[in-house]
Structures are given as structure tokens and as C-alpha cells.
C-alpha positions as CSV (number, residue, x, y, z in Angstrom):
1,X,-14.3,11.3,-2.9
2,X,-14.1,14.4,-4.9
3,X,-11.1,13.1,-7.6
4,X,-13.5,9.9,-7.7
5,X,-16.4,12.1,-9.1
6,X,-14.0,14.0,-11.7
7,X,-12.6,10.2,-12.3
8,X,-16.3,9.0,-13.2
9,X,-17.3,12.6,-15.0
10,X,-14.1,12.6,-17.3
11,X,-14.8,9.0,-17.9
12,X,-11.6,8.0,-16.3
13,X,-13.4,5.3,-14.1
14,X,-16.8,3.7,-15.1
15,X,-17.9,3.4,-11.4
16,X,-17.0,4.2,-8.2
17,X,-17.2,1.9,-4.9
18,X,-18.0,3.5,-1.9
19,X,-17.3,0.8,0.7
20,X,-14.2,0.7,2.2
21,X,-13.0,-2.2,4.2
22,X,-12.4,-1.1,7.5
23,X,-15.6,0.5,7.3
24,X,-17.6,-3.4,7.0
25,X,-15.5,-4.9,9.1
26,X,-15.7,-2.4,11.6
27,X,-19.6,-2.2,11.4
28,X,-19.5,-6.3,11.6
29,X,-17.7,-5.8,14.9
30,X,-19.1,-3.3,16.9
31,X,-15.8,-0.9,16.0
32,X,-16.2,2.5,15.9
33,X,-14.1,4.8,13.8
34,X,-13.0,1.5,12.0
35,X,-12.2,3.9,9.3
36,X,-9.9,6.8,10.8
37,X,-8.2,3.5,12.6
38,X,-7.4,2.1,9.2
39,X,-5.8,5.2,8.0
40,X,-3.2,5.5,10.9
41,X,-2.2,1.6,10.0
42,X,-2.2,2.2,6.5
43,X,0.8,0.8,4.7
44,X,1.7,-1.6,7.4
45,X,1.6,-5.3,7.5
46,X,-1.2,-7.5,8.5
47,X,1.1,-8.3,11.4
48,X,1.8,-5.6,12.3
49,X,-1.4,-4.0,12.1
50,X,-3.1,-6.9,14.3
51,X,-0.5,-5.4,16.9
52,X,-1.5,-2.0,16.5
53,X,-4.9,-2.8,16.9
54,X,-4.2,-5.1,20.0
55,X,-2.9,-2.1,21.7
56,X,-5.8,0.3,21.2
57,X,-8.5,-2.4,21.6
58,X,-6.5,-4.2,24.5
59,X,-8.3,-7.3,23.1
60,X,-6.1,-9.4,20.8
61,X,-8.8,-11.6,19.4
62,X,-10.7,-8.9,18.2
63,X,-7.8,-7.5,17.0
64,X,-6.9,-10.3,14.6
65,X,-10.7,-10.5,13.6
66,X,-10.5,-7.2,12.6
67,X,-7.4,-7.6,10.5
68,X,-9.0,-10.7,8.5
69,X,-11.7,-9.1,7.6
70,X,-10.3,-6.3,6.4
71,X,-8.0,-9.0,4.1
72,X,-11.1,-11.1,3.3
73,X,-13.0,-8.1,2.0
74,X,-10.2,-6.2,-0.1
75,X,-9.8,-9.5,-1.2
76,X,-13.5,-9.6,-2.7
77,X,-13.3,-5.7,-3.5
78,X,-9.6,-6.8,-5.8
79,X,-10.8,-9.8,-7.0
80,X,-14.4,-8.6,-8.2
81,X,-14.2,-5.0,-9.5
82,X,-11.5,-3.2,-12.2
83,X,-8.1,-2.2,-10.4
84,X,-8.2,1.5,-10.6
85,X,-4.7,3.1,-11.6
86,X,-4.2,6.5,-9.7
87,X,-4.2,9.2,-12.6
88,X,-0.7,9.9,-14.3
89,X,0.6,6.6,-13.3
90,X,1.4,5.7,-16.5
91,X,2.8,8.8,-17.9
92,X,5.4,9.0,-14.9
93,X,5.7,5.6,-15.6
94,X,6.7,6.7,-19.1
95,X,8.8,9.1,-18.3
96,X,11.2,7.7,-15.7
97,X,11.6,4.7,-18.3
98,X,12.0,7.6,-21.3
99,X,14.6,9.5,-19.4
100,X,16.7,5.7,-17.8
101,X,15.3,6.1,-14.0
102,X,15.9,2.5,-12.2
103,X,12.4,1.9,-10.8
104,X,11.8,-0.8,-7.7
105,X,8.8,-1.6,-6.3
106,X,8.5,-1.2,-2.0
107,X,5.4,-2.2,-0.9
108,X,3.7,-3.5,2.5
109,X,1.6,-5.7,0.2
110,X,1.7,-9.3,-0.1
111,X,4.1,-10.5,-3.3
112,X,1.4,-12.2,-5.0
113,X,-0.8,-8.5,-5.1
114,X,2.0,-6.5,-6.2
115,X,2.8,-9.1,-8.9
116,X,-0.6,-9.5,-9.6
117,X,-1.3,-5.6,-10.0
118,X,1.7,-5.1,-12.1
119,X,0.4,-7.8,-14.0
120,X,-3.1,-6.1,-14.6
121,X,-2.0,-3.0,-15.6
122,X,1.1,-4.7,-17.7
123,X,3.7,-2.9,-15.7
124,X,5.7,-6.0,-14.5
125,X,8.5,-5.2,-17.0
126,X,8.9,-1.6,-15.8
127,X,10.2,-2.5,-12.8
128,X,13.7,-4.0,-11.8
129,X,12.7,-5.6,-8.4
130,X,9.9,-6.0,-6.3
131,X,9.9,-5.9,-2.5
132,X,7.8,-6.9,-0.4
133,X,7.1,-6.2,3.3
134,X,6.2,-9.2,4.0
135,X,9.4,-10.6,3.4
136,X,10.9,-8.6,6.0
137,X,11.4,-8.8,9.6
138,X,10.6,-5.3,10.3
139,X,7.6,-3.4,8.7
140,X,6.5,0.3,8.7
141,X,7.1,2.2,9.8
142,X,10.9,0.8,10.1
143,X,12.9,1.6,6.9
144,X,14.4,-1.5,6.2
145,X,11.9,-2.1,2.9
146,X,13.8,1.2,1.3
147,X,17.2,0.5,2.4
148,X,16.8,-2.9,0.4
149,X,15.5,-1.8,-2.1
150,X,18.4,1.2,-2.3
151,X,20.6,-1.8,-1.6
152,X,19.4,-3.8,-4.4
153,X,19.4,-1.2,-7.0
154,X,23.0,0.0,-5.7
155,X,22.1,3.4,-4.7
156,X,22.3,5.8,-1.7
157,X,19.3,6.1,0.2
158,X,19.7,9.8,-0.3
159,X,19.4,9.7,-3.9
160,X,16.1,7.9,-3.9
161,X,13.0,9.3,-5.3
162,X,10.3,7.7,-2.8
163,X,6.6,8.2,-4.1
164,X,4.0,7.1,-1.3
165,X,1.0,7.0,-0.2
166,X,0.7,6.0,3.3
167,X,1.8,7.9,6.5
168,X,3.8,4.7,8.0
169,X,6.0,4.7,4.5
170,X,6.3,8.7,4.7
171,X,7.8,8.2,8.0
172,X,9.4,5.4,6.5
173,X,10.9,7.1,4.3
174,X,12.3,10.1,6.4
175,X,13.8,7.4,8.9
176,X,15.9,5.5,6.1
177,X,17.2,9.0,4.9
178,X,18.2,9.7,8.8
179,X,19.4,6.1,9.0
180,X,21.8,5.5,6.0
């Protein structure tokens, strides 16, 4: 919250959002802590989220409810306010094309949002693939997205520079390094 308010005071962002997803849906459902339980599935597939969640509610139903709703409102939240770009994207961005870095994206997300938020912030030529989690069999926190992406840009795991912003791909990412 604090890097929103310097966002919004150094007129980096004209607003800031403070609902979250997890938070309505969970508030909808009678979920408590639907919040902190986001977190830990953060970075995973919507498949493999509805299984997390199945485990700790031991209700499957509820489970996949919980999962849609989270979709159907980030959906709303993507579709209906500005896409915020994290600060210094663009100058790494910048600089790994400046200095010949091969860049890939590896993301849980859906194709259609990646492409669509490359698109937005006119990025789509910066990048020499695009993976997708949902186009593998294994999600995170299994390190299958980086090994094809490694694979695809013909390089060793080891010399990858992973940024990322979820636990599941940090654990990702230390499994694909242990896993070459």
C-alpha cells in the first residue's frame, strides 16, 4: 500500500484500487482470510489453485466457486481500470534490449492476458516467446514453465535471469536450477 501512495503522490498512477479479488470473493462466500489464502496460491493456475483450495476447504464446490470469482472479478478489475506497470519496468526493459539480453515471457496467466498486457503497454515486440502456464501439464510450483522457456531460447537453466513475483515461481525457479 505504501509504494501505491508514493505511485499516486509522484503522479505515477492517477488512482489507486483498494479491492482485491480474493478479498470479494472471499466476503461473497463466507471465506475468511480469503486474502492471505490468495497469496500462498499466487502464481498458480486456476487449476491448480481450485486444488489447492479443495484441500484446505475439504469442499470442492466451494473451492471452484472461489476460483471463478476470483477470475470473474480480475476480469472486471483488468478490463475496467488502467493496467498499472510496476515502476522501472520499462527502463529494464530498455536496458536488457540496449545491452542484447534474450527476453521470454513465463507466466501462470492465461495467453490471451499476457498478449493482451504486452499489447497495452506496447511491449509485444520486446519479447522472443511467450509461455504460458496454461499450456502446460504441470504448473507452479513445478519448473517445467522455465525449463521451456530456457529450452526455447537455447540456454542453460543456470544462466537464466528469472524476475518474479510470486512465491510458487520463486520456488519455481530454485527447482528448475536443482532440476537441469
Amino acid at each position: 500500500m505504501a509504494m501505491a501512495v508514493t505511485a499516486f503522490k509522484n503522479d505515477e498512477v492517477n488512482r489507486i484500487i483498494l479491492t482485491r479479488p480474493a478479498i470479494e470473493a472471499g466476503e461473497k462466500l463466507g471465506i475468511a482470510d480469503a486474502d492471505g489464502l490468495y497469496f500462498k496460491s499466487l502464481g498458480m493456475t486456476y487449476e491448480n489453485m481450485t486444488r489447492f483450495y479443495a484441500g484446505l476447504f475439504n469442499d470442492e464446490k466451494l473451492a471452484k466457486e472461489f476460483v471463478r470469482q476470483i477470475s470473474e472479478i480480475s476480469m472486471y478489475i483488468y478490463e475496467n481500470e488502467p493496467l498499472g506497470i510496476k515502476p522501472g519496468l520499462m527502463e529494464l526493459v530498455d536496458y536488457l534490449e540496449e545491452n542484447n539480453f534474450t527476453k521470454a515471457i513465463a507466466s501462470s496467466a492465461p495467453l490471451y492476458e499476457i498478449s493482451d498486457h504486452l499489447a497495452k503497454c506496447s511491449l509485444t515486440a520486446s519479447f522472443r516467446t511467450i509461455i504460458s502456464g496454461h499450456e502446460l501439464k504441470h504448473g507452479k510450483p513445478a519448473p517445467d514453465i522455465y525449463l521451456l522457456a530456457a529450452d526455447t531460447l537455447k540456454v542453460k537453466p543456470e544462466n537464466m535471469l528469472v524476475l518474479e513475483d510470486s512465491v510458487f515461481g520463486i520456488i519455481k525457479t530454485i527447482t528448475c536450477y536443482y532440476e537441469k
